[in-house]
C-alpha positions, -999 to +999 in steps of 0.1 A: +142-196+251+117-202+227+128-177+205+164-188+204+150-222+195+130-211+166+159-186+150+185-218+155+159-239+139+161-212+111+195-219+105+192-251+104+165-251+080+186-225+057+210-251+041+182-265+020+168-231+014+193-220+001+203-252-015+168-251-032+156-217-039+193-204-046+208-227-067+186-252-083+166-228-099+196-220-121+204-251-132+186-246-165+202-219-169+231-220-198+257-188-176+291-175-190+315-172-161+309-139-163+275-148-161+280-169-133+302-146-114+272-118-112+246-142-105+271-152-073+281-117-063+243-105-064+225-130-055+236-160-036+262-140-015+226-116-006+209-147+007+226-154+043+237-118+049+208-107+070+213-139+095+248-128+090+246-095+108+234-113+139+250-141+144+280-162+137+268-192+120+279-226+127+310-233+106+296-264+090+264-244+077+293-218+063+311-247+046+275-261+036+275-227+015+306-223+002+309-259-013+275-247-033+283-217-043+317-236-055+301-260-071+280-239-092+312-219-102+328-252-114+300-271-130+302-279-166+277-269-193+260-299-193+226-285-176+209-321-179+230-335-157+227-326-121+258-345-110+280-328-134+304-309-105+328-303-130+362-305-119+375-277-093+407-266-103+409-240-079+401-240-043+374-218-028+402-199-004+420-188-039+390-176-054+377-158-024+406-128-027+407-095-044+409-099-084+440-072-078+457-108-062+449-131-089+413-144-077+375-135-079+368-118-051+343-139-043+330-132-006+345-155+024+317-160+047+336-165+074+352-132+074+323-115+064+303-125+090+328-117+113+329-082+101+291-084+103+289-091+139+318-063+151+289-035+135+270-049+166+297-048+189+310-009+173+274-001+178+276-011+218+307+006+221+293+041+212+263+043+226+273+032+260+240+047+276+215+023+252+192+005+268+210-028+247+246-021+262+232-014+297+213-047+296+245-068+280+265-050+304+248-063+337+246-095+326+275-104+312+309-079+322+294-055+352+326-049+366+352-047+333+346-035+294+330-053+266+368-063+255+380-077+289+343-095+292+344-136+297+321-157+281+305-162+311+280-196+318+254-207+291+254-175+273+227-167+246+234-169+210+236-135+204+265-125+233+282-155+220+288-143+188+293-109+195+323-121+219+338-139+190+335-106+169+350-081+195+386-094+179+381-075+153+379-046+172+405-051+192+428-053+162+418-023+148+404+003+173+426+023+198+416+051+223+417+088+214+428+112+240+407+137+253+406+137+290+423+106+298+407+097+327+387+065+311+422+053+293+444+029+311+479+029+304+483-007+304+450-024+295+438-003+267+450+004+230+459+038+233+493+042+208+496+056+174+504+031+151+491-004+133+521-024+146+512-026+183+487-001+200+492-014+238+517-007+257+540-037+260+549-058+294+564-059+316+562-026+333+566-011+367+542-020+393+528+011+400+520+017+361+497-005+359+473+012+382+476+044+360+456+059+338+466+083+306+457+112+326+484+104+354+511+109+326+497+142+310+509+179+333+480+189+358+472+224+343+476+218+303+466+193+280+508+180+273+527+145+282+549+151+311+580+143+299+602+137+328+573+114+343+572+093+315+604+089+306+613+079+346+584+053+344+592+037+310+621+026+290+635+044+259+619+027+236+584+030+249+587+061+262+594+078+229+564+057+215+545+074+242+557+113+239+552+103+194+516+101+203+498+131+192+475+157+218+446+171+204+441+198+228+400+208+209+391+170+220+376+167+256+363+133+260+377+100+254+366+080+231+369+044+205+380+052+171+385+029+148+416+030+128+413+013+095+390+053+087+400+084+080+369+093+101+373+070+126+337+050+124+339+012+116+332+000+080+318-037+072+343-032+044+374-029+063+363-046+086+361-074+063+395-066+050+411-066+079+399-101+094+409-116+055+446-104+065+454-110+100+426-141+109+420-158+078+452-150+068+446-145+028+484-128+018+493-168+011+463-170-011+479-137-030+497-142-066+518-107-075+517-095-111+495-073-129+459-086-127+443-050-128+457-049-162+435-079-170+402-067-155+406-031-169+416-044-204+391-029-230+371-060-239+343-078-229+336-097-194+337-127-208+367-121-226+386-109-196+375-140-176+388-162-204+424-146-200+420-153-160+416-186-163+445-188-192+467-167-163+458-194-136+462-227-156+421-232-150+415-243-192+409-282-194+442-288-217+454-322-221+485-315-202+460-300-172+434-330-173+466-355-174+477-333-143+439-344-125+447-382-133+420-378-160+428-406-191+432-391-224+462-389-249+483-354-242+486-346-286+465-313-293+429-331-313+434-313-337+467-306-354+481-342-334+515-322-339+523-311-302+516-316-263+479-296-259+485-268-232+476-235-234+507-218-252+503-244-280+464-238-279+460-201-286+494-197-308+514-228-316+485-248-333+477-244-367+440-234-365+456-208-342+485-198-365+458-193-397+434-173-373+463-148-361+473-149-398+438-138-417+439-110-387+474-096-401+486-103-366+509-135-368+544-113-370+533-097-336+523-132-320+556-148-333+579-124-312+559-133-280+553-175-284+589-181-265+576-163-233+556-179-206+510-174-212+512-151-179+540-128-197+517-128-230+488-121-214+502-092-189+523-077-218+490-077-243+475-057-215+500-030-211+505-028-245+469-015-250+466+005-217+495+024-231+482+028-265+451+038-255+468+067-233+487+083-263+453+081-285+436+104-256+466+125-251+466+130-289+433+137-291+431+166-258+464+185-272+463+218-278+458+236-311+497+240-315+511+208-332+478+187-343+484+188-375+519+175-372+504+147-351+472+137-374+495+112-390+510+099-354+473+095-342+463+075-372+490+048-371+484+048-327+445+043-336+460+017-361+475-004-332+450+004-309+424-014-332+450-041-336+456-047-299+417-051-295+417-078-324+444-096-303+419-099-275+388-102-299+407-129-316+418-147-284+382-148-273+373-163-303+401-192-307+391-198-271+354-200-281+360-227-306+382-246-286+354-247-256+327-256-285+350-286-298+358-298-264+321-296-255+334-274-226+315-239-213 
């Protein structure tokens, strides 16, 4: 007991750790997003993990972290003052997705220490003869399995969270066949297939005392058709007879389905809690991010188009948006509404800078499309420039020289398309250094 006390009082004492060590420290610090992205990924994400793998924290301490770790994001460059939060334009659920979906990737901690926990519960599951399952087992589920198991009265820490994990198991393990003696027909995941892996109710009486073994013939390792097709409906029945026999395995045993190899992964784990408990799809916007985060520029480059993408550039028209005061006319040409179309291509400092990089007749065809189609378009464009320059440069011997003059004018455009993004880093560089905005 004294033991539990001192790890709770651990946790309890982690928020200002963490809020110390972690984060103040950086606050000196002048960080690129990019900058801050890495620092986020590597290090303050690293600091609760090992706690993580144990437990499930309290969901206010998880909140306690992710409002700091979104603060920091957010803040402005202003490292004198402390109070400076910046203002949030996204919210930590759309900026804890994969960048393929239009966020960060930035971890969620509740998922992730979700999928934390399940390695326990995995590791129980396959070594039902340790010394750790035969002790959780007589205390807490002697006479059912670690997935039928109730809480039971004033259980420890430690079983507490692992019965919260075992969900994630249940979602995404199922039985494989070998004997079938330790499968039950109706109580355990047993069917191919990520849809539904238990056999649905109701059945028959008698099926429910029955085990997979009942329903395979008595001298070979085969379903018994007739058998199962007189206990079960159509439907179900053909599920049953789709399910495959390996006739080289012999015992029973918990795979986990999300593998190729069957073992449980944090990763997938992780991936799998995101869709189906945390439910991230709504979080999800569809286009072609990869094309952003692949693009051939820098990192900081590629986070500026992100946040040109998802509307997250203090403009006039967005701070007016926030109820923040200020007059919506661009500062600096006073000719049009400032938002970002009229920022990076409409405005006149824009205009000359596309100009003096013989790139405005390119720019003028795409200024009547949405940023999103700019943006997305610029990145094809190079991706597929880029793959005719390397397929022109690995052809055979037989028509180079015919091509010498095509390569030249596709390295041409190539170099042109990485102006484009050179010079939209840099019209977005002076427009963060007038605004006083990093």
């Amino acid at each position: 007991m004294t033991k539990m006390r001192f790890l709770l009082l651990r946790l309890i004492l982690a928020r200002p750790m963490i809020r110390w060590i972690g984060v103040s420290s950086w606050r000196g610090r002048t960080l690129s997003k990019a900058g801050k992205e890495i620092m986020i990924k590597s290090v303050l994400q690293a600091i609760p993990s090992y706690v993580m793998s144990m437990f499930i924290l309290p969901p206010s301490l998880i909140d306690d972290i992710e409002k700091m770790i979104n603060a920091f994001w957010w803040r402005g460059g202003n490292n004198n003052n402390n109070n400076n939060k910046g203002i949030h334009w996204l919210a930590w659920e759309r900026l804890a997705c994969p960048k393929a979906h239009g966020c960060l990737g930035f971890r969620n901690f509740e998922a992730f220490n979700k999928a934390m926990v399940a390695k326990q519960v995995w590791n129980i599951v396959q070594n039902p003869n340790s010394l750790v399952e035969k002790l959780i087992k007589a205390r807490y589920f002697p006479h059912s399995s670690l997935f039928e198991a109730p809480l039971g009265y004033n259980p420890s820490f430690a079983w507490r969270s692992m019965w919260q994990a075992r969900q994630i198991l249940s979602l995404g393990c199922r039985w494989r066949i070998g004997s079938g003696d330790n499968i039950r027909v109706m109580h355990d995941p047993w069917l191919r297939g990520s849809a539904n892996r238990w056999v649905p109710s109701p059945q028959p009486a008698g099926v429910y005392q029955l085990s997979v073994r009942d329903l395979l013939h008595e001298n070979y390792k085969a379903w018994n058709i007739a058998k199962v097709r007189n206990l079960f409906s159509k439907d179900v029945a053909e599920k049953i007879l789709e399910t495959p026999l390996v006739s080289s395995v012999h015992e029973d045993k918990v795979v986990w389905e999300e593998e190729r190899n069957g073992c449980y992964l944090v990763k997938s784990g992780y991936k799998l809690v995101m869709r189906y408990i945390i439910g991230s799809d709504k979080y999800h916007v569809v286009d072609n991010w990869n094309g952003i985060w692949k693009a051939q520029a820098s990192h900081k480059a590629r986070h500026l188009l992100w946040r040109l993408c998802r509307g997250c550039l203090p403009t006039r028209s967005r701070l007016l948006e926030r109820r923040v005061e200020c007059t919506l006319n661009c500062p600096v040409c006073d000719e049009e509404i400032e938002d970002e179309l009229h920022i990076f291509f409409r405005c006149s400092i824009a205009r000359d800078s596309w100009s003096a990089a013989g790139l405005s007749s390119v720019i003028m065809l795409r200024t009547n499309k949405l940023m999103l189609c700019i943006v997305f378009s610029l990145c094809a464009a190079m991706k597929v420039v880029i793959m005719l320059v390397e397929w022109l440069c690995y052809s055979g011997a037989f028509g180079t020289i015919v091509m010498i003059s095509f390569g030249m004018i596709m390295s041409r455009c190539r170099v042109k398309l990485e102006d484009m993004f050179f010079m939209l880093g840099m019209i977005g560089t002076q427009y963060t250094s007038y605004r006083g905005i990093m």
